[in-house]
N, C-alpha and C positions, 0 to 999 in steps of 0.2 A: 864355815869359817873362811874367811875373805885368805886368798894366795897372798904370798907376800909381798911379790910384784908390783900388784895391784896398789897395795898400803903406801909401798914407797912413791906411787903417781899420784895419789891420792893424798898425803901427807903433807909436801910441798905446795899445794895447791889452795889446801886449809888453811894452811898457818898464813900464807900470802894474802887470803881472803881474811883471817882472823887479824891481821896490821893493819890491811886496808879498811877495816871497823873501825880500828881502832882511830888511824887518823880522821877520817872520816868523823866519827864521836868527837874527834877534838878540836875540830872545823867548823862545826855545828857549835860550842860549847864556845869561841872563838868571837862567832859571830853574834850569838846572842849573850855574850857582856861588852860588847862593843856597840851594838842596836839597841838594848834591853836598858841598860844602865841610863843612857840619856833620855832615854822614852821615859823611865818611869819615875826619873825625874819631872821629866815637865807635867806630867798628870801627878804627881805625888804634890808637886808644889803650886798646884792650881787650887790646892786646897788649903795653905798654908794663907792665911788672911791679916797676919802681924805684919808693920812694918819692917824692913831693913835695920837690923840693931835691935828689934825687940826680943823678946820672949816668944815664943814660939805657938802660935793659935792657930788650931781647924774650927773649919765652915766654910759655907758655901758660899758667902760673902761674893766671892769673888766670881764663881758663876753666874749670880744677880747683876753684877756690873757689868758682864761682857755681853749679856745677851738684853742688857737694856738700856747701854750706850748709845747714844744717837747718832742716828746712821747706817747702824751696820746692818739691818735687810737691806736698806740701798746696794752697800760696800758689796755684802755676798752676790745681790744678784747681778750688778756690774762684773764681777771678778768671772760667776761663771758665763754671763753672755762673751766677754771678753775671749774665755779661754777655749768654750766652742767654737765662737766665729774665727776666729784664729787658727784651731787644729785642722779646721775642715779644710779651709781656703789651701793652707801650706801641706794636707796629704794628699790632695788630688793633684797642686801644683809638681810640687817635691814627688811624690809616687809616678807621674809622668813623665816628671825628668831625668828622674833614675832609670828606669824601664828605656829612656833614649840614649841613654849615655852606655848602659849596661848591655840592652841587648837589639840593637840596632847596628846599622852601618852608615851612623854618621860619621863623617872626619873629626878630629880631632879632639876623640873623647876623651883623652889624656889631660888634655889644657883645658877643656872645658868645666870637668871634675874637681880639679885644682881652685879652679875663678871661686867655687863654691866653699872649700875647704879657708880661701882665703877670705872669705865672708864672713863666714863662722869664726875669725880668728881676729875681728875686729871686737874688742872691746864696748860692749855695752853701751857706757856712759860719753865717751867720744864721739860713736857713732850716732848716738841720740842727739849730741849737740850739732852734729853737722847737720843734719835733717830739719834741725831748730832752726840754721843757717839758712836752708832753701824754702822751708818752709813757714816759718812765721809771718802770722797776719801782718805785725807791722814792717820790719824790716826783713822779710825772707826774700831771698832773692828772685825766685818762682813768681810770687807772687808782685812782687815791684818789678819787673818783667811785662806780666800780662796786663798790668796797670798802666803802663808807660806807652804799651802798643792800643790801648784803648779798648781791648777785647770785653773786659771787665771793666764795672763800674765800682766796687769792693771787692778786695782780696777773695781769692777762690777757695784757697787751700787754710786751714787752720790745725795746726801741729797739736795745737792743747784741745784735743777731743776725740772720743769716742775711737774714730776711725784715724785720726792721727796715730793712735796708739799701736790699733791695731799695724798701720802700715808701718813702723817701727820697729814692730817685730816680726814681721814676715821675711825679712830677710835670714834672720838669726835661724826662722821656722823652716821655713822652705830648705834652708843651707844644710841644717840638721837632718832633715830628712831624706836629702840625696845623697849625704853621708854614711846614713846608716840603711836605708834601702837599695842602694847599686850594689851592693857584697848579697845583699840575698837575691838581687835577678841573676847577679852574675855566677852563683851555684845553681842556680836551674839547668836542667838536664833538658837543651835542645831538642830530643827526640820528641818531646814531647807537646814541642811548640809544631813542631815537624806532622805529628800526626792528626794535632788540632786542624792543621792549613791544608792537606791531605784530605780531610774530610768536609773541606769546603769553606772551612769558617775563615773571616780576614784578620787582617792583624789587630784589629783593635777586640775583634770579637775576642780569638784568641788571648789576648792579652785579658779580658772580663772575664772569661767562660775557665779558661786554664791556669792562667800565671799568677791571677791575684787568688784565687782557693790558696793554692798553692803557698803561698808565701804569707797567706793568713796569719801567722804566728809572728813573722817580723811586723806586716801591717799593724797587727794587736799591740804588740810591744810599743810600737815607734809612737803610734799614737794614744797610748795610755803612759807612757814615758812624759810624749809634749803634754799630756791634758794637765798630768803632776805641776808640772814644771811653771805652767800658765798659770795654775789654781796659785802660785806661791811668787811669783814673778812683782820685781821689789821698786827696779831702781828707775825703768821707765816710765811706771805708772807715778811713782814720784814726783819725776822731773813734770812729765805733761799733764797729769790728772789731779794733783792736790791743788795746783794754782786757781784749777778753774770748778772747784768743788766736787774731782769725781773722785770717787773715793773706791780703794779696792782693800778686798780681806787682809794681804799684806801692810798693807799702809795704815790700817785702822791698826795694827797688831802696833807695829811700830812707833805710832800716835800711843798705843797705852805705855809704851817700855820707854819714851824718853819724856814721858811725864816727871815731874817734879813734885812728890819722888816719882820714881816706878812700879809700875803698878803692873809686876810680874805673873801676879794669881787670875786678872779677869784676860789676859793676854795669853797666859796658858790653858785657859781655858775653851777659847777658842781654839785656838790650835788643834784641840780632841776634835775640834770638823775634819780636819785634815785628813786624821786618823779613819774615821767614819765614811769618809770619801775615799780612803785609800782600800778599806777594806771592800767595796762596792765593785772597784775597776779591778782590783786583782782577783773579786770572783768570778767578774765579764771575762775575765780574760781566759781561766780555768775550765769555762763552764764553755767556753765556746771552742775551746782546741782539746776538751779530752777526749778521748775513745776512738781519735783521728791519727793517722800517720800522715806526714808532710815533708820524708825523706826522697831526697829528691838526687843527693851523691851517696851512690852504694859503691860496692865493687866490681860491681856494671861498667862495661867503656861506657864513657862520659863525652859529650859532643857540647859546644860552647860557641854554632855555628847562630852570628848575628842574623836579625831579623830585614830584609832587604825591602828598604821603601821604597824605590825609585824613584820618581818625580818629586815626592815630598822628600827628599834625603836632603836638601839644604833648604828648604824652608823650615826643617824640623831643626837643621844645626844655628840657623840665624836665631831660631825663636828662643835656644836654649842659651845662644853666647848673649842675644840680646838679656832675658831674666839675667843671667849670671852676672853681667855686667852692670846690671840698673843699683843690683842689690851689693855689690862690691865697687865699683871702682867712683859712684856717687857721692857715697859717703863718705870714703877715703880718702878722696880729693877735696871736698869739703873739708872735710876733718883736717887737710894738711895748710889750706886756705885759711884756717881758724888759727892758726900757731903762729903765724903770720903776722894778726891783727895786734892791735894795739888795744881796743876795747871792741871785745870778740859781738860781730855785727854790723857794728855803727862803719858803713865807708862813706857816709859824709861828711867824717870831720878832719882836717888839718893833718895831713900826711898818716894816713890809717895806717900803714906799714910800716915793721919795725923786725930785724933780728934779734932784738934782747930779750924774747922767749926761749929760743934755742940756745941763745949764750949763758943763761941763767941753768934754765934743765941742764946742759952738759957738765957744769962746772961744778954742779951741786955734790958734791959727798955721798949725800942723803941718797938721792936717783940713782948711782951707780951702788951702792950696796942694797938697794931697793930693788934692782934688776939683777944685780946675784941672785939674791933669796929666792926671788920669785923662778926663775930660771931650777935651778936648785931643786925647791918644792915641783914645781913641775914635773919634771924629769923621774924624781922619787913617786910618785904620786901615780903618773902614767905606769913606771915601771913595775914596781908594789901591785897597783890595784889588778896587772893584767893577769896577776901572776894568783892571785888574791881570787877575781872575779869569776877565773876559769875554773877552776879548783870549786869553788861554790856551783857554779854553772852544771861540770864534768857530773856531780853527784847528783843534782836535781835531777837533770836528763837521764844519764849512763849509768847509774848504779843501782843495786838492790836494797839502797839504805833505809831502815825503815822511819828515821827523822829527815828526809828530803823534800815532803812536803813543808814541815815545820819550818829547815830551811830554807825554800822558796821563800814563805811567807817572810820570814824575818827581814829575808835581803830586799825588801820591797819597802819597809819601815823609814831608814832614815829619811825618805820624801816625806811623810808624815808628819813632820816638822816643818815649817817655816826657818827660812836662812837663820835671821836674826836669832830668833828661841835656839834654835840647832846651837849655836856659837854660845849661848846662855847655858845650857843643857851639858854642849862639851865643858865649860868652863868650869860649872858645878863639877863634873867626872873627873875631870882629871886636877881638881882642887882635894878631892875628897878620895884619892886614889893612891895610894902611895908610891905605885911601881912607873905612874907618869909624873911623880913632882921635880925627878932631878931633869926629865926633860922640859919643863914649862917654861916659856919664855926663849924657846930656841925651835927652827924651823920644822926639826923633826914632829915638834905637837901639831903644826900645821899642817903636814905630811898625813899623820895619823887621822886629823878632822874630816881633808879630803878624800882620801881614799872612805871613810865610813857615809860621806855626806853623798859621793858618786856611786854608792853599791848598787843600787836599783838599777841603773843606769848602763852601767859594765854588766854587771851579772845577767841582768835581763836580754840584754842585746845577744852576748854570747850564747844564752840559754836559746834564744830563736836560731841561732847561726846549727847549734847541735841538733834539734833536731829537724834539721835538714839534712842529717850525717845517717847513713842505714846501719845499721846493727852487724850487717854483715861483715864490715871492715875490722869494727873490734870481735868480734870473734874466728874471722884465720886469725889475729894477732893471739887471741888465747889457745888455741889449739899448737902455736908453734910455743907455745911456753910462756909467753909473756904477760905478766900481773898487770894490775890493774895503773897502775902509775909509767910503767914501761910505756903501754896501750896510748895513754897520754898523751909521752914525751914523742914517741915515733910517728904512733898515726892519727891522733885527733889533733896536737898541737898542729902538726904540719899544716891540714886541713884547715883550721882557722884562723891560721894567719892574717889573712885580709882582714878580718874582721876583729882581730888582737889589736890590731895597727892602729884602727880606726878608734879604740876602746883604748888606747895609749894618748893619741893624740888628744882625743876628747877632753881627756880626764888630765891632761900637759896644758892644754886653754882654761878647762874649768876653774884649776886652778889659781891660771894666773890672771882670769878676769874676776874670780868670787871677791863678794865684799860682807856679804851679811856673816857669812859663817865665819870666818875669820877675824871679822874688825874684832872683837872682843878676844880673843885669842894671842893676837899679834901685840908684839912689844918695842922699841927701839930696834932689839939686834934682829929681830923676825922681820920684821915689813915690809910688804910684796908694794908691788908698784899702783895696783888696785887701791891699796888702804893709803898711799901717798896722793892720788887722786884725790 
């Protein structure tokens, strides 16, 4: 018979773990009617082959059209050369730059960091015009440049192709990645670079042989994150790619849904790639970090002593201000060169220059309750999701839950959708929901879209950021009493902080630049500045 002592330590400990089931159950429960609901809509209504206003008819109809529309082995296999040549270029770029900024002793890794974040904070569809600006065969400025000094005999550079695209978005890529990769060198445990160089190896070894194993689990993430992200990627390929026949899986999707009518069933259809693709990279990913530990902050002293280059120490800071700067202040200068214009391009006609862009945008009603909103949703969205992401993250990693697999997998879904369907899918959910109809048409819906459209995103990032956290820290915190949410709030929130911030910020832009998931969402009193674009 158990002393009574005993019961009463044992007692409080149960019931603490019996709530913490219980929320946990209801977290899980949470997230799969928030993922689950719009998912299985758009597979429910891939089958659904009546038009809009009829009677309601199954078959396959609508599978036959999507997979015999013309085009689309083209569209797929553009989208995925696209989206590899892409990931590769910006994780070695991005992975290199982090690793100098993080754990080097260049100067002024502060501003340098920054140059990046403000890159990433440039608006898609702007950005793309300015680059239109320098780079267009006939009137880009780049190119009437090299023409004029006689270097070239035809234009060098052409915006509308292949690699146009790709250069489009490397800024956005690379940005992302130094973003989300400087928070994971910068919890690396120096000693261990220490005993790498100690035993001969130089920094670059060191950094192949030790840092990248090591940080395997954000690598995985960051670039099974961008591969998503590229596979679904809307607004660029748009602008430079339909002009000139190139055609990407996004764009075909969207060629079937503003057809006349819409032809929502072969478009859902397609989308199940998505699906099929996503379940592939979240087994790569599973399959290559399990049965491995990658904790790298215990309750071990911790040493965060930079890597010292010497001779290269400003040729590494030139090469990182020059990236940062090609990919930020280019565009943006462009981009403010453009607001400018009169007919955005053309400066050989009759005073190209004019103020009545600016005087128009400011004066407009519209724009300033446009950048409420957006502002607003942002803010909510960052805040919500970080608090949302970890909490999903915390039990993946840290707990004994026996649905945390499940959970991973689910918080990986809303990528699985395409923007546009996503915004079709929410729209169907919370028409067809009753506890979302007294908020539809006001920003809190759009609040709700984002934070379930960025869950992969937040959740997965965080989930690499933990485990890099050792086991040993949450348990002194249990041994001095403290349950599982205490545990949390004291010593795991602390700890990922940097990487909360980052998962704030992100999800505060995502926001306020998304257009696919939103346009169908957003009404008069909703409209972020994106859907005013």
């Amino acid at each position: 018979m158990a002393r009574p002592e005993i019961l009463e330590k044992t007692f409080p400990f149960a019931l603490r773990w019996e709530r913490a089931s219980l929320l946990m159950s209801l977290l899980l429960l949470v997230v799969a009617f928030l993922v689950l609901t719009p998912l299985g809509l758009m597979v429910f209504n891939s089958f659904q082959i009546a038009r809009p206003g009829e009677p309601v008819v199954y078959g396959l109809e609508g599978w036959r059209k999507a997979f015999s529309s013309p085009g689309i082995v083209e569209a797929m296999t553009n989208t995925f050369a696209l989206a590899v040549t892409r990931q590769i270029i910006a994780l070695f770029i991005g992975g290199f730059l982090a690793w100098l900024i993080a754990r080097t002793d260049i100067p002024m890794k502060g501003s340098l960091e920054f140059l990046f974040w403000l890159s990433f904070f440039l608006p898609a569809l702007p950005e793309t015009m300015g680059w239109i600006l320098l780079l267009d065969p006939k009137y880009g400025l780049l190119n009437q440049f090299l023409l004029y000094l006689g270097i070239f005999q035809e234009p060098p550079f052409n915006i509308y192709s292949f690699w146009g695209i790709i250069w489009v978005h490397l800024g956005g890529s690379i940005s992302i990645k130094v973003m989300l990769l400087t928070p994971a060198f910068r919890n690396l445990d120096a000693s261990l670079e220490e005993s790498s160089r100690i035993a001969g190896a130089s920094a670059l070894g060191t950094l192949f042989r030790v840092v990248v194993p090591l940080l395997m689990p954000a690598f995985l993430v960051t670039t099974i994150l961008g591969l998503i992200r590229s596979l679904e990627a809307f607004e660029i390929e748009l602008i430079l790619g339909v002009p000139v026949g190139l055609h990407v899986y996004s764009t075909k999707i969207h060629e079937l849904v503003t057809w006349e009518p819409p032809q929502f069933p072969p478009a859902m259809a397609l989308s199940t790639l998505f699906l099929a693709v996503l379940l592939m990279l979240v087994a790569v990913q599973r399959l290559c970090t399990r049965g491995k530990s990658y904790s790298t902050v215990t309750g071990r002293g911790f040493s965060v002593r930079p890597t010292h280059l010497g001779k290269w120490r400003y040729p590494a800071f030139f090469l990182v201000l020059f990236i940062a700067a090609a990919i930020t202040f280019i565009p943006m200068g462009l981009l403010l060169i453009g607001t400018f214009m009169k007919l955005f391009g053309f400066f050989n006609i009759a005073e190209p220059w004019t103020l009545e862009n600016w005087r128009a945008a400011l004066s407009d009603p519209v724009l300033v309750r446009s950048l409420w909103n957006t502002i607003a949703i942002g803010l909510g969205t960052g805040v919500v999701g970080v608090l949302f992401y970890s909490m999903i993250a915390y039990v993946i990693v840290k707990s004994r839950f026996r649905g945390r697999a499940v959970l991973d997998f689910l918080s990986w879904l809303p990528w699985s959708i395409p923007g546009i369907l996503m915004g079709v899918a929410l729209l169907w959910t919370f028409l067809q929901t009753k506890i979302f109809l007294p908020i539809y048409g006001t920003i809190y819906l759009l609040m709700i879209a984002m934070v379930i459209k960025s869950m992969p995103f937040g959740s997965q990032l965080i989930k690499s950021m933990l485990l890099q956290l050792g086991n040993d820290l949450e348990e002194a915190s249990r041994i001095c009493g403290g349950g599982w949410f205490y545990t949390y709030r004291r010593v795991i929130f602390p700890l990922l902080f940097p990487a909360l911030i980052t998962v704030a910020l992100v999800g505060f832009i995502s926001a306020a630049r998304d257009i696919s998931t939103v346009v169908l969402l957003g009404t008069g009193r909703s409209r972020t500045l994106s859907l005013l674009m």
